[in-house]
C-alpha positions as CSV (number, residue, x, y, z in Angstrom):
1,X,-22.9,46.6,-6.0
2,X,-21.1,48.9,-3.5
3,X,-23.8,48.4,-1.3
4,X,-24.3,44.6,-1.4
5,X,-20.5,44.7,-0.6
6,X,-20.9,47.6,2.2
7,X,-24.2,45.1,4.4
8,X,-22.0,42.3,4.5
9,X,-19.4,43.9,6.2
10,X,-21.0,45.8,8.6
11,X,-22.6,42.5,9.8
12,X,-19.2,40.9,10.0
13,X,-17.5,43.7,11.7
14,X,-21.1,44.0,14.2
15,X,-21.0,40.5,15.0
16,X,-17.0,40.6,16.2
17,X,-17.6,43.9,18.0
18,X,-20.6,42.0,19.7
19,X,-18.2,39.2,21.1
20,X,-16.8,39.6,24.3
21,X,-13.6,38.6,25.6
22,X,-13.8,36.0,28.8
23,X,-11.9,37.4,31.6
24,X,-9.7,35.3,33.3
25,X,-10.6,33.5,36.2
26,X,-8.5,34.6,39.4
27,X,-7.7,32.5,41.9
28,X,-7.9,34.6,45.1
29,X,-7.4,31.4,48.0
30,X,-3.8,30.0,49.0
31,X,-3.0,26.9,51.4
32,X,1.0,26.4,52.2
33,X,2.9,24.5,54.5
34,X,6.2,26.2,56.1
35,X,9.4,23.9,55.1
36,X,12.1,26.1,56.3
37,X,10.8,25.9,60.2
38,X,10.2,22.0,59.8
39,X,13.7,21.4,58.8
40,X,15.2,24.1,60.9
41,X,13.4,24.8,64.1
42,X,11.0,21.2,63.8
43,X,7.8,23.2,64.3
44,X,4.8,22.5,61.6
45,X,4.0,25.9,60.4
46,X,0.4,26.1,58.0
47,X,-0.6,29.0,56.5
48,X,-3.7,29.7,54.6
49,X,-3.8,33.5,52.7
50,X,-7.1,35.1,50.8
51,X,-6.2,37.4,48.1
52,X,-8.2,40.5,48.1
53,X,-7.0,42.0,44.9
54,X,-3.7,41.9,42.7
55,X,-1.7,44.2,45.7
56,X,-2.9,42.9,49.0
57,X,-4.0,40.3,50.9
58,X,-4.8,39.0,54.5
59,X,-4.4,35.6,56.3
60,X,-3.4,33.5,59.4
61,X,-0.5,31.0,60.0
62,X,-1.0,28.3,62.7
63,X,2.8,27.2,64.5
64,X,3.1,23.8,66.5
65,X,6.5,23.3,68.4
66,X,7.6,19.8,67.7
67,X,10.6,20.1,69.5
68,X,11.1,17.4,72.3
69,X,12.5,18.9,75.4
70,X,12.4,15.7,77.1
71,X,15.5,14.3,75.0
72,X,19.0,14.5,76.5
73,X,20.7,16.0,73.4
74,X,20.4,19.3,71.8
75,X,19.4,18.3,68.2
76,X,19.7,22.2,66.8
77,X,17.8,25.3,67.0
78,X,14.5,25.5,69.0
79,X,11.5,28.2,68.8
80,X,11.0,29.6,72.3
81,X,6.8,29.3,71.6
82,X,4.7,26.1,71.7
83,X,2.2,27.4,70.1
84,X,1.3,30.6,67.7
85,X,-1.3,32.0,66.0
86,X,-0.3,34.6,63.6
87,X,-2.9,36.7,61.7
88,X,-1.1,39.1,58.7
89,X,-1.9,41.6,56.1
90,X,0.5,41.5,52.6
91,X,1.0,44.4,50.4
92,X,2.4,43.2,47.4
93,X,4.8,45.4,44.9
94,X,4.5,44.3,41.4
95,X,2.5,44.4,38.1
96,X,1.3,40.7,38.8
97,X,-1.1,39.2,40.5
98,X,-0.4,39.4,44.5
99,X,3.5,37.7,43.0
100,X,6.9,39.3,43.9
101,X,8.1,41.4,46.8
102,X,6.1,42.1,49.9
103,X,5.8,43.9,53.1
104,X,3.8,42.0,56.2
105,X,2.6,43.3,59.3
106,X,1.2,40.7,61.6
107,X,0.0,40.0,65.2
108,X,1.0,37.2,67.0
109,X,-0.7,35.1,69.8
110,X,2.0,32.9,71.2
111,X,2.4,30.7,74.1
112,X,6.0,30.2,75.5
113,X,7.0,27.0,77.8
114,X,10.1,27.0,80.7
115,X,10.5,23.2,81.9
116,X,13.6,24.5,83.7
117,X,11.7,27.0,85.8
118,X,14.7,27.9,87.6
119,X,15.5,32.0,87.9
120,X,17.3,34.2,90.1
121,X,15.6,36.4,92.7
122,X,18.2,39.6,93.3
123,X,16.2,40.6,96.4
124,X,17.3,37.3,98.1
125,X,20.1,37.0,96.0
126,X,19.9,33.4,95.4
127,X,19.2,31.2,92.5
128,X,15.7,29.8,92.7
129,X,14.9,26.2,91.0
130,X,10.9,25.4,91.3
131,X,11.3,22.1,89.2
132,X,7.9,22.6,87.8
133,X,6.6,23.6,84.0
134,X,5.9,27.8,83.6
135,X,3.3,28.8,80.9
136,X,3.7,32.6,79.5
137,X,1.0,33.7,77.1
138,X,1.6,36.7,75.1
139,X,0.6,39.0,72.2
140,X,3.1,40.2,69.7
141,X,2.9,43.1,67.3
142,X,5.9,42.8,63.7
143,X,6.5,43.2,60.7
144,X,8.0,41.0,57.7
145,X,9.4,41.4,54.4
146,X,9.7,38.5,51.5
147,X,8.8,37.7,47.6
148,X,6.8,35.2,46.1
149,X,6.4,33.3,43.8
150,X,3.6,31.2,41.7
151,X,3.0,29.1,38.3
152,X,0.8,29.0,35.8
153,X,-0.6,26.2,37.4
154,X,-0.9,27.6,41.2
155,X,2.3,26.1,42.3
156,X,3.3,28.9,44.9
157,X,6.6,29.5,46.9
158,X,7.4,32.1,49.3
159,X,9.9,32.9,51.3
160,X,10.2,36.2,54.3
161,X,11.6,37.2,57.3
162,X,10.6,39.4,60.0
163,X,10.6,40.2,63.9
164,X,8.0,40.8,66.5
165,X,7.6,42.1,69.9
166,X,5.9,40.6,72.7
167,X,3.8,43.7,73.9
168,X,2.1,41.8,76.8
169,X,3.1,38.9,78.9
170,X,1.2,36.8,81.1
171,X,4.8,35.4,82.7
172,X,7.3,38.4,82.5
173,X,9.9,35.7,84.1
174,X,11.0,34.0,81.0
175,X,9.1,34.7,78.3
176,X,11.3,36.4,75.7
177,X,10.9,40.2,74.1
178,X,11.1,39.5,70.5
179,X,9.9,36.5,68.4
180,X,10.6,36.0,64.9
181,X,8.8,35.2,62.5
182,X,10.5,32.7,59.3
183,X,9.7,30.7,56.3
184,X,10.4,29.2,52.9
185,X,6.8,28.0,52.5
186,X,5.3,25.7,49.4
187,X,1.9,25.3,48.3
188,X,-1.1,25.9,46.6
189,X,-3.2,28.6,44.8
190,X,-6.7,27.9,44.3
């Protein structure tokens, strides 16, 4: 009797040890749009991020000025650069999945516009107005800090804040030393 009782249950308890547990799938891709500098600075900031595992990750943010210079009324704050193209690398600080605080450090290819083009030249000592459009292209080198945040459903939010320097310069004339770098982003985890 013992044993009729004793084959049965080594079966049962076999067959659940055989079983295994599905992992759950991770969603390591992310695709956000920048809301802070649309409202604010009316540039369309896009991001896209790949996770690499729960503490790190890497990605690039594309930045189009939409500011109008041509208007005859300041209508708020303005980024000096027309266009940037910031690359980044996250380290994330918590037990969840690349969620809560970070630390960034990104490079920054950015191209600044002067449509006033004037400047003063100290050798002549006199104020010098070309009238024409200057282009300055130049690499910056920062760092950020900031926290996000993600649903069940892949809902994501972000927000950071951070500061670059410009380490070369195609235009030394007017293109400015430090850029910042700005966002309370919304978007997608996938």
């Amino acid at each position: 009797m013992k044993k009729l009782f004793l084959i049965p249950l080594l079966l049962v308890t076999a067959i659940s040890f055989s079983q295994e547990e599905k992992e759950p799938v991770v969603k390591k891709h992310e695709l956000k749009a920048n809301a802070f500098n649309l409202i604010v600075f009316k540039a369309a900031d896009f991001s896209y991020e790949y996770l690499i595992d729960s503490e790190s990750s890497v990605g690039a943010s594309l930045l189009f000025n939409l500011h109008d210079d041509s208007s005859s009324y300041d209508d708020g704050p303005e980024y000096q650069e027309e266009f940037a193209f910031t690359p980044f690398y996250r380290r994330y600080f918590s037990s969840k999945y690349a969620w809560g605080f970070f630390i960034e450090t990104f490079g920054m290819y950015n191209v600044q516009n002067d449509y006033d083009s004037g400047y003063y030249d100290y050798t002549n000592d006199i104020y010098v107005n070309t009238n024409a459009k200057e282009e300055s292209s130049n690499i910056a080198f920062g760092i950020a800090v900031g926290a996000k945040f993600v649903s069940r459903k892949g809902f994501a939010f972000e927000f950071f804040g951070g500061a670059g320097r410009n380490v070369f310069s195609s235009n030394d004339r007017f293109a400015t030393e430090i850029v910042p770098r700005l966002g309370a982003s919304f978007g997608y985890r996938f």
